[in-house]
C-alpha positions as a printed Julia matrix, in Angstrom:
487×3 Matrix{Float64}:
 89.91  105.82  82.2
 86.96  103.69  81.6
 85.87  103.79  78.06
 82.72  104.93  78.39
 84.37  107.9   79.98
 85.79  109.22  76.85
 85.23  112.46  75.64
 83.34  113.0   71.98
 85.59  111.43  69.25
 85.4   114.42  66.59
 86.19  112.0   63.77
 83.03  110.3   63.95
 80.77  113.07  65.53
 79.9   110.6   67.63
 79.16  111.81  71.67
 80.38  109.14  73.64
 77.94  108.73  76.78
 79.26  108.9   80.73
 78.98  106.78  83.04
 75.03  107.49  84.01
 73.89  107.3   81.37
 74.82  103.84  81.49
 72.69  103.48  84.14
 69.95  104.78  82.59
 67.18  104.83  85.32
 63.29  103.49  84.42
 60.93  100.58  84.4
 62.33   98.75  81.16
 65.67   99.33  81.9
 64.9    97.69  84.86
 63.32   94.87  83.42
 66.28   94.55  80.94
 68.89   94.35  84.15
 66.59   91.27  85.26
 66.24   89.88  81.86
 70.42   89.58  81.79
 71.15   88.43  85.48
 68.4    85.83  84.89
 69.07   85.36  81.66
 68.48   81.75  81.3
 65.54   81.6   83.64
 64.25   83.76  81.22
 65.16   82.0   78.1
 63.69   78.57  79.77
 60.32   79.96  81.14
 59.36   81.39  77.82
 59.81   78.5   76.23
 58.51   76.45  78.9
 55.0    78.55  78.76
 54.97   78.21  75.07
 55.65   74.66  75.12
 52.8    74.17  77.8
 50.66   76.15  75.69
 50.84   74.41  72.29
 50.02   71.02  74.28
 47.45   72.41  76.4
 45.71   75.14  75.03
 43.64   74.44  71.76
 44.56   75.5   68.21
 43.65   78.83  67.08
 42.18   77.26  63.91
 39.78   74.73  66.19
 37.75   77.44  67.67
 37.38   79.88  64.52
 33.86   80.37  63.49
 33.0    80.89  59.78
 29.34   80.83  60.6
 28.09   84.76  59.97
 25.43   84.18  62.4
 27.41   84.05  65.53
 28.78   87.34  64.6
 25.13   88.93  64.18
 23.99   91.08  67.0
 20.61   89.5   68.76
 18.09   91.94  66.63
 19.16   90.78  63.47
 15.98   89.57  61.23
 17.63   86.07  60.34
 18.32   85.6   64.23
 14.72   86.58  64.74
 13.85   83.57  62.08
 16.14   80.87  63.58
 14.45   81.94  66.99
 11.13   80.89  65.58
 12.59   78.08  63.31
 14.03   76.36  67.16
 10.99   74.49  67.66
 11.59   72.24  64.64
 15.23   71.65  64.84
 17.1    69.21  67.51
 19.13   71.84  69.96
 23.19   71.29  69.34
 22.93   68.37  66.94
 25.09   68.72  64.17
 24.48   67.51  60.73
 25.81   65.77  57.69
 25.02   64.41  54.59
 26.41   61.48  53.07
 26.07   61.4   49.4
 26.51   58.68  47.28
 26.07   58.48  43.49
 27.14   55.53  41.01
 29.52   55.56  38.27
 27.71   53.11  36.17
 23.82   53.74  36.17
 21.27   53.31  38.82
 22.1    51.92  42.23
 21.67   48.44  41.99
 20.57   45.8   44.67
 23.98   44.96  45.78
 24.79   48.43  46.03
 22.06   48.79  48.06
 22.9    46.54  50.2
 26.59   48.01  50.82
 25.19   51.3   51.65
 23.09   49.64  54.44
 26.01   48.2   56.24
 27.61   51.57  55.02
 25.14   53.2   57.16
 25.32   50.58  60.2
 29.22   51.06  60.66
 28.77   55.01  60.42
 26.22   55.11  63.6
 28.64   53.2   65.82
 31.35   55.89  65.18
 31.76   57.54  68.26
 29.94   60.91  68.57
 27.3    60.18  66.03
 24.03   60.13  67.57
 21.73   59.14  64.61
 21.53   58.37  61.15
 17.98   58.89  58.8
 17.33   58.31  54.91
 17.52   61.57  52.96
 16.48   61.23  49.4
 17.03   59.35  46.18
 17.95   61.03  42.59
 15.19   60.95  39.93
 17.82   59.05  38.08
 18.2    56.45  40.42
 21.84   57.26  40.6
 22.31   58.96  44.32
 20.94   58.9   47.11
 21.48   60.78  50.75
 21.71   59.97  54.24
 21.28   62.5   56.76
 23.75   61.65  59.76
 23.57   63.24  62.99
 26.35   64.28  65.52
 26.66   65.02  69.42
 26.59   68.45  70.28
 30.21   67.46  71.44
 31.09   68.44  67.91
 29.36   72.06  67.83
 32.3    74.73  66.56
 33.82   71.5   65.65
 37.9    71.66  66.96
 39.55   68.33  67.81
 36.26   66.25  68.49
 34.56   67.44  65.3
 37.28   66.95  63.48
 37.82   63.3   64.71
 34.27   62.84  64.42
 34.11   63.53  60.86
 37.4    61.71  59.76
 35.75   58.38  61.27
 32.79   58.33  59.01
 35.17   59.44  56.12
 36.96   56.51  56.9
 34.64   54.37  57.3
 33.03   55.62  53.34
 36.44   54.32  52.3
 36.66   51.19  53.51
 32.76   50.11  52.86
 32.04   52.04  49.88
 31.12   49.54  47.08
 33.08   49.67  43.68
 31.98   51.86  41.05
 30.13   53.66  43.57
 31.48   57.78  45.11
 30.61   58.71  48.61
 30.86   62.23  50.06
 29.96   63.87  53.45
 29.41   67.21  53.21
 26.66   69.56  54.98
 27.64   72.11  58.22
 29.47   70.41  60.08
 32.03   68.52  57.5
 32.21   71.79  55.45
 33.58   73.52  59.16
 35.68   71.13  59.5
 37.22   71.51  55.81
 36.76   75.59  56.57
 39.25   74.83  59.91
 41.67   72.48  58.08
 42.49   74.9   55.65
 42.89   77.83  57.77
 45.19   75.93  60.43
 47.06   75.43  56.87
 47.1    78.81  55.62
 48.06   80.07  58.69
 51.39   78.2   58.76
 51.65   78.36  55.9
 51.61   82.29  55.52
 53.84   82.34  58.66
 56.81   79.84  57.05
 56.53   82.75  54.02
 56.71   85.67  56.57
 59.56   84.22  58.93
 61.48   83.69  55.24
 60.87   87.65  53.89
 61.65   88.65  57.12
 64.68   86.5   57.58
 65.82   87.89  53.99
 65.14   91.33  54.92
 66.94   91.52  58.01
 69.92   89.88  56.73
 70.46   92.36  54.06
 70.21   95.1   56.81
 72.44   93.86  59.28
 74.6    92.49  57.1
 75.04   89.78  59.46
 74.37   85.75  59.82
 73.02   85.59  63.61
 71.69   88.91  63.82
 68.05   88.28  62.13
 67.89   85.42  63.92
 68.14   86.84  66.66
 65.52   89.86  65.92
 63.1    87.43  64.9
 63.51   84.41  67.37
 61.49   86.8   69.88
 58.46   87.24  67.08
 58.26   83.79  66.23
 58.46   82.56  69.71
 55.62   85.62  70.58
 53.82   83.97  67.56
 53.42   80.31  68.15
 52.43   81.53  71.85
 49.78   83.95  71.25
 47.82   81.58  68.84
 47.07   79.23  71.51
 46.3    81.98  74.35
 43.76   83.66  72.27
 41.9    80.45  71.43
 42.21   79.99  75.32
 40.31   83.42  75.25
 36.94   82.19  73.49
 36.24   80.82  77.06
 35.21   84.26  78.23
 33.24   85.12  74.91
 35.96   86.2   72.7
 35.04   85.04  69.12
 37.4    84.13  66.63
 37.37   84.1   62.53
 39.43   82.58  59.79
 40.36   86.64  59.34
 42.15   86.94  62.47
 44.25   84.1   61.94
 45.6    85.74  58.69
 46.27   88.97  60.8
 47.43   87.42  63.41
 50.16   86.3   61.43
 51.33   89.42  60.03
 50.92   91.65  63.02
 52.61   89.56  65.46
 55.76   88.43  63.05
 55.54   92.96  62.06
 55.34   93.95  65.32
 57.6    91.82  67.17
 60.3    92.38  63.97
 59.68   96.03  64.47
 59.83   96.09  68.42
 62.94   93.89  68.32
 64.87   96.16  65.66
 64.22   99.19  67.79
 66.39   97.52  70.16
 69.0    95.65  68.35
 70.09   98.57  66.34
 70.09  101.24  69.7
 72.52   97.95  71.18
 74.84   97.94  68.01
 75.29  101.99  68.47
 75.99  101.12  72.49
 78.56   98.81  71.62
 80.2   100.98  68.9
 80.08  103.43  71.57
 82.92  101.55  73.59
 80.0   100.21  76.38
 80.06   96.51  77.56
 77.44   93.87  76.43
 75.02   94.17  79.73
 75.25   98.13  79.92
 74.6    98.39  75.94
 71.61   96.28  76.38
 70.08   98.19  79.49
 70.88  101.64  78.01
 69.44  100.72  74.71
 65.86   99.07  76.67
 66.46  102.74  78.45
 66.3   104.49  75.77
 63.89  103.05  73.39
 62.08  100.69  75.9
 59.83  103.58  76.35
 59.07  104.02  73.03
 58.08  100.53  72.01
 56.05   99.88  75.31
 53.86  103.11  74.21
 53.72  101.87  70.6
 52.38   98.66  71.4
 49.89  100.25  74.3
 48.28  102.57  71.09
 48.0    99.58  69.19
 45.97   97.55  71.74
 43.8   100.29  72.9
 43.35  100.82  69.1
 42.34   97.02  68.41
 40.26   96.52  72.16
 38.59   99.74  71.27
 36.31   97.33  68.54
 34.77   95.42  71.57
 32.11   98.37  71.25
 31.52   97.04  67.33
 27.7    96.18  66.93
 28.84   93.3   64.55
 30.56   90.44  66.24
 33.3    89.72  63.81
 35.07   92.95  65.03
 34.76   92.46  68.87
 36.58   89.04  68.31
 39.39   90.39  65.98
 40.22   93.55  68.21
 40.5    92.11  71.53
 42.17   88.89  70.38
 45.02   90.65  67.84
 44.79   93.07  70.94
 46.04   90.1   73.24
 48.69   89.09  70.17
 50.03   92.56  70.8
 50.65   92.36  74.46
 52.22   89.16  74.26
 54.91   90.25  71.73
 55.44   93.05  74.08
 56.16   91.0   76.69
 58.06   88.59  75.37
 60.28   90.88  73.13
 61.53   93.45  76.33
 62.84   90.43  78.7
 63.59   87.58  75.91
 65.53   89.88  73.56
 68.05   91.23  75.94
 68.18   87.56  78.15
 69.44   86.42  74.06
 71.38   89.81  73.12
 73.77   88.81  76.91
 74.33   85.44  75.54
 75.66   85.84  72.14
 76.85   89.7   72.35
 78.6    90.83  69.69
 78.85   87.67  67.93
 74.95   88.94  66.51
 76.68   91.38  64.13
 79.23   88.69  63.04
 81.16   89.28  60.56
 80.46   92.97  60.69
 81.96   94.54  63.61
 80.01   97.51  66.03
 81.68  100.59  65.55
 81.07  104.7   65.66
 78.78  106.02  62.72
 79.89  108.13  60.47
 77.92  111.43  60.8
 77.31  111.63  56.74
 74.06  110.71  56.12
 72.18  108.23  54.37
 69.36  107.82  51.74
 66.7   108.12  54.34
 68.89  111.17  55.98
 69.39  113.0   52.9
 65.26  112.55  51.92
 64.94  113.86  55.73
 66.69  116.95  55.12
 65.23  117.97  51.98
 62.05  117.89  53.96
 63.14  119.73  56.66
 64.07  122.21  54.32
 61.22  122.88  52.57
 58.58  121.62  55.31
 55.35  123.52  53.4
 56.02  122.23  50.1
 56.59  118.35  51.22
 53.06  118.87  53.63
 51.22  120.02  50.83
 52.67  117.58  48.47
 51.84  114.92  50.58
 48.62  116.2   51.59
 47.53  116.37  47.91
 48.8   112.6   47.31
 47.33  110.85  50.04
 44.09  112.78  48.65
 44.02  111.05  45.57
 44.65  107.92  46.77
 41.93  107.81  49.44
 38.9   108.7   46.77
 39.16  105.52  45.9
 37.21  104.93  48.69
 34.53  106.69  47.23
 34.03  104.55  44.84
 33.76  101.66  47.21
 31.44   99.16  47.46
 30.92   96.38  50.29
 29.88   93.35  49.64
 29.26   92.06  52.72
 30.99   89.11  55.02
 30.3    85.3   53.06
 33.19   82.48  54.6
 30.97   79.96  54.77
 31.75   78.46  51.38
 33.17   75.0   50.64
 36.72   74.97  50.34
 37.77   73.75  46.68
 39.22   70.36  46.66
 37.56   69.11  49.93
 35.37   66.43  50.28
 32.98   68.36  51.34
 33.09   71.04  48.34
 32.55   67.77  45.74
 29.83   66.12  47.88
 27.9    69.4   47.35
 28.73   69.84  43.99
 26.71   66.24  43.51
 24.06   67.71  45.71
 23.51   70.43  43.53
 23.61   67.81  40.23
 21.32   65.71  41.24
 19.09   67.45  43.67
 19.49   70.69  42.58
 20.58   73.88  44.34
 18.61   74.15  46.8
 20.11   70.99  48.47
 22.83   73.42  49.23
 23.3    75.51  52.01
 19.54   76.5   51.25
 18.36   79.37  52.83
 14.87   78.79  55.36
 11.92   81.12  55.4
 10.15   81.41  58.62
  6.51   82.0   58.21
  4.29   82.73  61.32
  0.21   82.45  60.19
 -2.6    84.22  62.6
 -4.26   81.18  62.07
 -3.69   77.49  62.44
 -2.31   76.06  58.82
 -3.45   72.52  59.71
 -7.2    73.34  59.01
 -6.21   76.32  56.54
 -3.35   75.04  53.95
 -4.24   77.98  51.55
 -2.32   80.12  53.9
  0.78   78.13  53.26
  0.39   77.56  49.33
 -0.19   81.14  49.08
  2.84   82.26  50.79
  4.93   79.98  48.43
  3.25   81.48  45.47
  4.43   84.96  46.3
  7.46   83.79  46.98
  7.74   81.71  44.12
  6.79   84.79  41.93
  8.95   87.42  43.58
 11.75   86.12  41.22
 14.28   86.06  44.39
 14.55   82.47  44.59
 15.35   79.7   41.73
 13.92   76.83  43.58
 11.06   76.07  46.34
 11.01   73.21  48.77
  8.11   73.7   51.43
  5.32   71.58  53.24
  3.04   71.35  49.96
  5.57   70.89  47.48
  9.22   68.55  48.8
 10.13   68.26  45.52
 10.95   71.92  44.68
  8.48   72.19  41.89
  5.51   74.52  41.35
């Protein structure tokens, strides 16, 4: 008699399945037969593709976009200003500014002189396309240098970033003694802003693969087994990041916040997805079935279930492609895309690795029958089930509670553009702010549009920056009758 023929072993209360069952019929059963008679096909192609991808494809944290504006739908009254404001500005050129400020007093001659040749070696760095004088301190003590780049560098990524570390280096190696240089401005800050998230992103996901590595092994009880659940997740992981910055070439926009999601959703789900699985093979195996049927009964019987599970979740997230601000149609339909990936990595990678090591993933535990006492989570089950009206309305009146909090919520709107403490970029604005005060930076421009021509009327003009000089909403005034901020 085949063992999977057996009859129910009472002792256990176990139902041992037949023969059919074994061949449980449907479309990820299927796939799981194909996954473990092409097992390493499978194995190889996946991490062929991600391999290809993560030398390919560009980093996730090269195409984010901290700038607020991008995300701003077309009617939007500061998009309205930098439509009129185009005329003065050079299309795509991004900008710098080189700050440097002395140790010991004013800027002497000699120092001068440095920051000259400073200035000649930064425009033959490849990608900027200009450099002009900014202004000097009333002290004597800094001075700026606006530097231009290509519009090569716009969103920044590899080139920006390259672009930026050249002039850095090049303020190292020419910078005279007792004398601090900086770069900061828009596009060194983005670069900063996409340094740091590429490192908190692996970061967080080196602290995520350990929890989850620590949590798994304390439920299986096993050494290979988590690595097993979560090889899948990680490998989803490492792909997806690549793919969706692949995506921003048909519009898809990408913050600093989906990166951090990214993380957690696609190490969850894919942890989640692959336990589903895992624990519906142990039961197969303790159920007397060999390695290949326990892994295409268990796809069989819980394939279903995680495929429709991870479809709610990405018609969920591509749902916010409708989302009048732009922040939201970038982070639904790319954590959308993270979602489909895991899915399809974790229902033909998972059983291709579950046919190779077998039981060895529950070493040195062994699969057997359950007992039919219950657990913690059974025994909380059943008091529910017996008193269903009294757990609803207990719960009902807790989750209550905790959602008027909400109530007392208040937005405060979406601001990652800041400097990222410790940069370069952070302390060359901080001097910026010292010695030319704060409206050096990241000021914000006021677009005026006159009926009449200023240029035979200035009234017009020093009228406007009266009222808005007296409408106590801004500490400091720079316009076209008064460059030094003063009134």
């Amino acid at each position: 008699m085949d063992r999977t023929d057996r009859p129910a072993d009472d002792r256990f209360g176990v139902v041992v399945p037949s023969g059919p069952e074994c061949r449980t019929p449907g479309a990820f059963a299927a796939i799981a037969r194909m996954a473990v008679r092409w097992r390493w096909l499978v194995i190889g192609g996946w991490c062929a593709a991600t391999v290809l991808a993560v030398v390919l494809l560009p980093k996730l944290g090269d195409v984010v976009h901290n700038d607020t504006t991008t995300f701003l739908p077309p009617s939007s009254p500061s998009l309205r200003a930098e439509a009129l404001a185009s005329p003065f500005v050079h299309e795509g050129v991004q900008t710098g500014i080189l700050v440097a400020v002395s140790e010991h007093g004013r800027l002497g001659p000699s120092d001068q002189a440095a920051l000259h040749r400073l200035e000649d070696d930064v425009r033959r760095v490849k990608q900027v396309t200009g450099i002009s004088p900014g202004a000097e301190s009333a002290d004597g003590r800094a001075v700026t240098v606006i530097v231009q780049f290509s519009a090569a560098t716009a969103g920044g990524g590899a080139t920006g970033s390259e672009a930026v570390a050249s002039v850095r280096s090049e303020m190292a190696a020419d910078a005279p003694a007792g004398v601090r240089t900086y770069l900061t401005g828009t596009l060194p800050i983005l670069i900063d802003q996409q340094h740091a998230a590429n490192h908190t992103e692996d970061y967080a996901a080196v602290l995520s693969i350990l929890l989850i590595l620590v949590v798994l092994a304390a439920a299986f009880r096993a050494a290979l087994g988590p690595v097993v659940a979560l090889a899948p997740a990680v490998l989803a992981f490492m792909l997806a990041g690549p793919v969706i910055a692949e995506s921003t070439h048909i519009g898809v926009q990408i913050s600093s916040l989906l990166q951090l999601l990214l993380t957690a959703l696609v190490l969850g789900a894919g942890t989640d997805y692959g336990l589903f699985i895992l624990f519906r093979f142990r039961e197969n195996l303790g159920r007397g079935m060999t390695v290949e049927r326990a892994i295409v009964a268990a796809m069989g019987r819980v394939g279903g279930s995680v495929g429709l599970s991870a479809l709610t979740v990405i018609v969920a997230l591509s749902s916010l492609i409708i989302a009048q601000f732009g922040l939201y149609r970038g982070v639904g339909p790319g954590l959308a895309l993270g979602i489909l990936t895991v899915l399809a990595v974790e229902v033909t990678l998972l059983p291709a690795l579950l046919s190779l090591v077998g039981k060895i993933a529950f070493w040195p535990s062994r699969p057997g029958p359950h007992w039919s006492e219950p657990g913690a989570w059974g025994k909380v089950a059943a008091r529910v089930c017996g008193r269903p009206l009294r757990a609803l309305l207990a719960g009902t009146v807790a989750f209550t509670a905790l959602s008027l909090v909400v109530v007392a919520y208040a937005p405060s709107g979406f601001n990652p553009g800041g400097t990222i403490a410790g940069s370069n970029s952070a302390a060359g604005a901080t001097v910026l702010q010292h010695f030319f005060g704060v409206s050096s930076d990241n000021p914000t421009d006021v677009v005026l549009r006159f009926p009449s021509s200023v240029w035979t009327d200035t009234r017009q003009v020093a009228r406007a920056e009266q009222e808005l000089y007296h409408s106590q909403q801004f500490s400091n005034l720079v316009g076209a009758l008064n460059p030094n901020g003063t009134f």
